[in-house]
C-alpha positions in Angstrom: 0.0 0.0 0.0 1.4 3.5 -1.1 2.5 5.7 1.9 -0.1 8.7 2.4 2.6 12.0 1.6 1.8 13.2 5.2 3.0 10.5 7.2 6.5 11.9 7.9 5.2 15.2 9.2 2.4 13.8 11.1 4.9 11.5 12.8 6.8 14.6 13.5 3.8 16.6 14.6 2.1 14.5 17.2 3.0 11.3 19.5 -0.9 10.3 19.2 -1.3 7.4 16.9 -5.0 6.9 16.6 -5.7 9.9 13.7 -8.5 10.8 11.3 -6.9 12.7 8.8 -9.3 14.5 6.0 -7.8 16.4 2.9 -9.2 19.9 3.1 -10.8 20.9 -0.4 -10.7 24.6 -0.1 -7.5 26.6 -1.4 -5.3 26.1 -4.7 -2.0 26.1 -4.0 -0.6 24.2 -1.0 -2.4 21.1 0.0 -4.0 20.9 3.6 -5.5 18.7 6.0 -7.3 18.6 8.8 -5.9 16.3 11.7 -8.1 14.8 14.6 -7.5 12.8 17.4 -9.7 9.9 17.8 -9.0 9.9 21.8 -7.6 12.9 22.8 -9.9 14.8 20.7 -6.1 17.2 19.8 -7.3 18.5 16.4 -4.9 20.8 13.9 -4.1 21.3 10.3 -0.8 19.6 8.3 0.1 21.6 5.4 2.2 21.2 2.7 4.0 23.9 1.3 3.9 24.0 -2.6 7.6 24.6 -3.4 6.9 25.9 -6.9 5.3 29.0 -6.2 6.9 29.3 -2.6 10.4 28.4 -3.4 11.6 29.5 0.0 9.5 28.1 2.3 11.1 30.3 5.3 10.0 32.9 4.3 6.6 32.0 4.6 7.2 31.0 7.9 9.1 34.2 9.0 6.3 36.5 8.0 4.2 34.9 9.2 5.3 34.5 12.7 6.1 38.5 12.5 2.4 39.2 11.7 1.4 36.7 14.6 3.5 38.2 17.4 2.2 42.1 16.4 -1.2 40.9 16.4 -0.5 39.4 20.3 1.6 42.7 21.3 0.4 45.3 19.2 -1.7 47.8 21.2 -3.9 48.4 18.6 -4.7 44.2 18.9 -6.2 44.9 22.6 -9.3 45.9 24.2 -10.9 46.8 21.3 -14.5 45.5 20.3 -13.4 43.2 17.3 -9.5 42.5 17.8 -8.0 40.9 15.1 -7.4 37.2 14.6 -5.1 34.5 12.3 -5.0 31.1 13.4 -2.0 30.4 15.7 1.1 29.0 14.1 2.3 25.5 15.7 5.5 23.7 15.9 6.4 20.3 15.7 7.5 18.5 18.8 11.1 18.9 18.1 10.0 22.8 18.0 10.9 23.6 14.4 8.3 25.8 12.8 9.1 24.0 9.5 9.8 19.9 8.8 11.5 18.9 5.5 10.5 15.4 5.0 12.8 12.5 2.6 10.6 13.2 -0.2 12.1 17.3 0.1 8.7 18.5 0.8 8.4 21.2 3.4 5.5 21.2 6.3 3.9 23.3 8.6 0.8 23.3 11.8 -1.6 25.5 12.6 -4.3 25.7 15.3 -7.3 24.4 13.3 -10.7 26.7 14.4 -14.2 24.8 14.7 -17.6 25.2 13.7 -15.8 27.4 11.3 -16.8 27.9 7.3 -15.5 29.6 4.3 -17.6 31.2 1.4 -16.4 30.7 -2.2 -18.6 33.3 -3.7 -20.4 36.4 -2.0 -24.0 35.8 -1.8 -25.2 39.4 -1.5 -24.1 42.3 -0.7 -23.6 42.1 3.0 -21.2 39.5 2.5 -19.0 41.0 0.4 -19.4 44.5 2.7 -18.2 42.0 5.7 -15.2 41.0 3.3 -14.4 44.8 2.7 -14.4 45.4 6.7 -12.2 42.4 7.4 -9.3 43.1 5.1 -9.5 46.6 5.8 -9.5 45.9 9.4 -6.4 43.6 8.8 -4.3 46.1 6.9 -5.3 49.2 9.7 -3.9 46.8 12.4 -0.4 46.9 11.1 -0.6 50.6 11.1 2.7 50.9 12.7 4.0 47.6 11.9 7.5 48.0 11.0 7.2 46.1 6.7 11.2 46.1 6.2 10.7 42.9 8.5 8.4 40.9 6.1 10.0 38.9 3.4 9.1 39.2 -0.6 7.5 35.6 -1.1 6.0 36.6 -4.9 8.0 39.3 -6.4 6.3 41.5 -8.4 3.4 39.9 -7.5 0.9 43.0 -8.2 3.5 45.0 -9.7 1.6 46.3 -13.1 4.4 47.6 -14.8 6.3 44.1 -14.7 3.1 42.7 -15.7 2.7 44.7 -18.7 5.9 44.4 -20.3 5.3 40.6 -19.9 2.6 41.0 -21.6 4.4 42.8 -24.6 6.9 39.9 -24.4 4.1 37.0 -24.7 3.0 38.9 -28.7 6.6 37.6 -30.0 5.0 34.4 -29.6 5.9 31.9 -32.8 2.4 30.6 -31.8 0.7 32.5 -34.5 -2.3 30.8 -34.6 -2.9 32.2 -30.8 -1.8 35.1 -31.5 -4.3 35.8 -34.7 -6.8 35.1 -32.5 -5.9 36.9 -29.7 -5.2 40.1 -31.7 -8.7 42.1 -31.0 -7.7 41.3 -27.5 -4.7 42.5 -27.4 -5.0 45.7 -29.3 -8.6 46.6 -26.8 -5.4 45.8 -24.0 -2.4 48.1 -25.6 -5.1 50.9 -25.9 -5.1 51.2 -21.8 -1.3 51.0 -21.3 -2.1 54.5 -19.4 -3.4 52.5 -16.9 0.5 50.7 -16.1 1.8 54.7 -16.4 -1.0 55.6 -14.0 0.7 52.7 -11.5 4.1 54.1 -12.0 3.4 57.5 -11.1 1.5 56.1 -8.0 3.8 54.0 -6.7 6.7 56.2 -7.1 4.6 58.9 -5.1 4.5 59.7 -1.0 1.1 60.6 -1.5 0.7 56.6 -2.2 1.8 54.8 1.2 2.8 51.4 1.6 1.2 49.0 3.8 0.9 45.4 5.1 -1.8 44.3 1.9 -3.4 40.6 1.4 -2.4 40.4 -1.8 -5.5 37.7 -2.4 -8.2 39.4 -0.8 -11.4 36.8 -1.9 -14.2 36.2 0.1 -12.6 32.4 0.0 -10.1 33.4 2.0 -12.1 34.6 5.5 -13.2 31.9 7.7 -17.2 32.7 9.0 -19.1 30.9 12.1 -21.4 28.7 10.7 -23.6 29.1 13.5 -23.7 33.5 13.1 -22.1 33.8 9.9 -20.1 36.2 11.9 -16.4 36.7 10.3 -13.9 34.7 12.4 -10.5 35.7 10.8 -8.4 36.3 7.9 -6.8 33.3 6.3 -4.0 32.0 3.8 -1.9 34.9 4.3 1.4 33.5 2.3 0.8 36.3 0.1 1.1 39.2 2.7 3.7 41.6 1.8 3.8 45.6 1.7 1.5 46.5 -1.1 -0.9 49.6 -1.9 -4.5 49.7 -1.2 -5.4 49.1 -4.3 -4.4 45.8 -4.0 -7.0 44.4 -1.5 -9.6 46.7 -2.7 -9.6 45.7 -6.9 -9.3 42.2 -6.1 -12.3 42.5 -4.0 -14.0 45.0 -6.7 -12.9 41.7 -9.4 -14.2 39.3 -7.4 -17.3 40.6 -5.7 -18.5 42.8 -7.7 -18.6 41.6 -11.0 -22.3 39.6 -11.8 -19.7 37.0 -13.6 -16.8 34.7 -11.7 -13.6 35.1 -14.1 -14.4 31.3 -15.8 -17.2 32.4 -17.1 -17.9 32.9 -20.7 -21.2 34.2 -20.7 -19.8 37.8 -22.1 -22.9 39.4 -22.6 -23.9 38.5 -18.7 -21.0 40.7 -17.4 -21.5 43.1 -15.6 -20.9 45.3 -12.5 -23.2 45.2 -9.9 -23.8 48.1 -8.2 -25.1 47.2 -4.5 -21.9 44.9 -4.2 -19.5 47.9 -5.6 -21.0 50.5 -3.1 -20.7 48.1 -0.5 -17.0 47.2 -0.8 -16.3 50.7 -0.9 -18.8 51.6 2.4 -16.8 48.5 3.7 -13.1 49.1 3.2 -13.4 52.7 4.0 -15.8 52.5 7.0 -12.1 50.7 8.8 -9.4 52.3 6.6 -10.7 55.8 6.0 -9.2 57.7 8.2 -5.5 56.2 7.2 -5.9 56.8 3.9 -4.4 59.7 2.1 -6.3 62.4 0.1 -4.3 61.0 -3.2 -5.5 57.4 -2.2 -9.0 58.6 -1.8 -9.1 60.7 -4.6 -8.0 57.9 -6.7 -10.1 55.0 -4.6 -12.3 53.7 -8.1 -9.2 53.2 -10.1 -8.7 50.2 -7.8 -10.8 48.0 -9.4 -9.4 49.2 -12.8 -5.9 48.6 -12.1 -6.3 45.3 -11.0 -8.6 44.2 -13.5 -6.9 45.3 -16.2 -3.8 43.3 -14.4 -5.1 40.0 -14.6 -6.4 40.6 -18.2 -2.8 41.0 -19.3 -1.5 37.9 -16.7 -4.5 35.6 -18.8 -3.8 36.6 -22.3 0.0 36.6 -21.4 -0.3 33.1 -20.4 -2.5 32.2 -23.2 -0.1 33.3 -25.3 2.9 31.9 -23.5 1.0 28.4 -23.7 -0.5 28.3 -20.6 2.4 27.7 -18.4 1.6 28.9 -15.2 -2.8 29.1 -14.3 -4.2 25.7 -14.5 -6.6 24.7 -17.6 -9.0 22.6 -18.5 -9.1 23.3 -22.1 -6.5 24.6 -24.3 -8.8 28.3 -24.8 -9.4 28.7 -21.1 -7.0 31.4 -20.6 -8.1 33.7 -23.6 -12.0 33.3 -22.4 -10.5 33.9 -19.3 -8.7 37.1 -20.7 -12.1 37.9 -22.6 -13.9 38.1 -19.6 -11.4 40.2 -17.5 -11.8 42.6 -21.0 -15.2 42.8 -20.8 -15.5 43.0 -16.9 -13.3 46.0 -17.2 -14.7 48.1 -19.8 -18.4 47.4 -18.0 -16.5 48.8 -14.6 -15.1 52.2 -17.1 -18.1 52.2 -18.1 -20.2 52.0 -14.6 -17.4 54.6 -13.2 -18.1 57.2 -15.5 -21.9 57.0 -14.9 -22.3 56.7 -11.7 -18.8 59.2 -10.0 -17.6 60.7 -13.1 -14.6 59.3 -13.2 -12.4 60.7 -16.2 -10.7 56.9 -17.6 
């Protein structure tokens, strides 16, 4: 019988021999589990770290030890009505944060919450309001929090300039039947390059602060009580590095907002909705108002528009590139997937200018 991969680690985790172990089905990148004692009723998650979008595995586990001791110290963290919470990290019983098993996989614990659910997809527009709140309310505790500490565990990772000039790179492609057919994509795309200026001149601006961002900020990724639906916590924070608030905020706008998820290629259904936009924005700025700057708030609808216009160019980029780095199931999925990010961003230009006048 083949060995389960977990077996090492669990060995290493716990001295309790008499385990239910159950593969968690929620996230895309590392693979989880949730670990119960049959007797001692000890319960935890085993996770493995995907090496080949986290190379460096320590620095996963550096940040996010730095994040968990501010939220314990920090003063902002105490007495306050809704202090905020990340599931405590564990260590093995030789007390190494990390085990590196024969196989050269890498593992890690964490305190595993009950009677706790995720959401894939915002139901209405409270949800997604309560999303807003909570990653606002997780950036605005870190206030103070010293960033030169965290580690860089995606470079570039919302960095729109890179993206774009990797997206002129993917049209010298010698895939040219792609590439004809991704054309009227491509030319709607070069005709908002003002959008990657617009990100350089923000991000090389004071006005435009840096601070402790997500970096995945999806509904998916907060944990809610199933008995209250109340929000419990953030998770899946290997993505947290200094960012700008446009981060969090147009990946929320992309996500929640849209009528559409970003697999869809019902084109004509796109569109923005606006209960779930207003909401975000009541949301995020309800916690992070006061902090944010009068250029950030003056600029707080290009959010959505940056990043949407990001992960256009990352889908056709890929689709060009042959579809090396998001996961397909057929061989057009990243241009519908580009399509839709198109179409989902010229209905949000479009929505902006009707509804606050904003000059695109």
């Amino acid at each position: 019988m083949e060995t389960a991969p977990y077996q090492e680690a669990l060995a290493a985790a716990t001295r309790d021999n008499d385990l239910s172990v159950t593969a968690v089905t929620t996230g895309l990148i590392n693979q989880t589990y949730k670990v119960t004692g049959k007797g001692s009723g000890v319960k935890f998650l085993l996770q493995q770290i995907n090496a080949a979008i986290f190379p460096e595995p320590g620095k996963l586990e550096s940040n996010y030890e730095n994040i968990w001791t501010h939220l314990q110290d920090h003063e902002h963290n105490k007495g306050i009505k809704e202090p905020v919470r990340i599931p405590e990290p564990l260590h093995f019983l030789d007390g190494r944060k990390l085990f590196y098993d024969s196989h050269k996989r890498y593992w890690r614990i964490f305190e595993f919450i009950d009677d706790a659910q995720t959401i894939p997809v915002a139901g209405n527009s409270q949800q997604a309001k309560k999303a807003a709140e909570t990653f606002g309310r997780f950036t605005a505790a870190f206030e103070s929090f010293d960033l030169s500490v965290l580690a860089i565990t995606i470079p570039g990772f919302h960095d729109l300039s890179l993206r774009f000039r990797q997206f002129q790179s993917s049209l010298h492609t010698r895939n040219y039947e792609r590439l004809q057919l991704a054309a009227p994509l491509a030319d709607e795309l070069r005709k908002r390059e003002h959008y990657a200026s617009l990100y350089e001149v923000m991000t090389a601006s004071d006005a435009f602060k840096q601070r402790l961002m997500h970096h995945d900020a999806k509904i998916s990724n907060i944990l809610f009580a199933e008995e209250t639906g109340q929000v419990i916590c953030p998770v899946d924070l290997d993505t947290c590095m200094p960012g700008y608030f446009f981060s969090d905020l147009g990946d929320m706008i992309r996500s929640m907002a849209c009528s559409e998820d970003e697999n869809s290629t019902r084109f004509k259904e796109i569109s923005i909705r606006e209960d779930f936009y207003v909401s975000i924005l009541e949301g995020y700025t309800a916690v992070m108002g006061s902090s944010l700057t009068d250029a950030e708030k003056k600029y707080i609808h290009y959010a959505g528009i940056l990043i949407i216009y990001m992960q256009a160019l990352r889908f056709l980029a890929d689709y060009l590139n042959g579809d090396t780095y998001y996961r397909v199931s057929h061989s057009g999925q990243n241009y519908d997937r580009a399509k839709n990010q198109l179409v989902l961003l010229q209905q949000l230009e479009i929505f902006l200018r009707q509804h606050y006048s904003v000059t695109l």
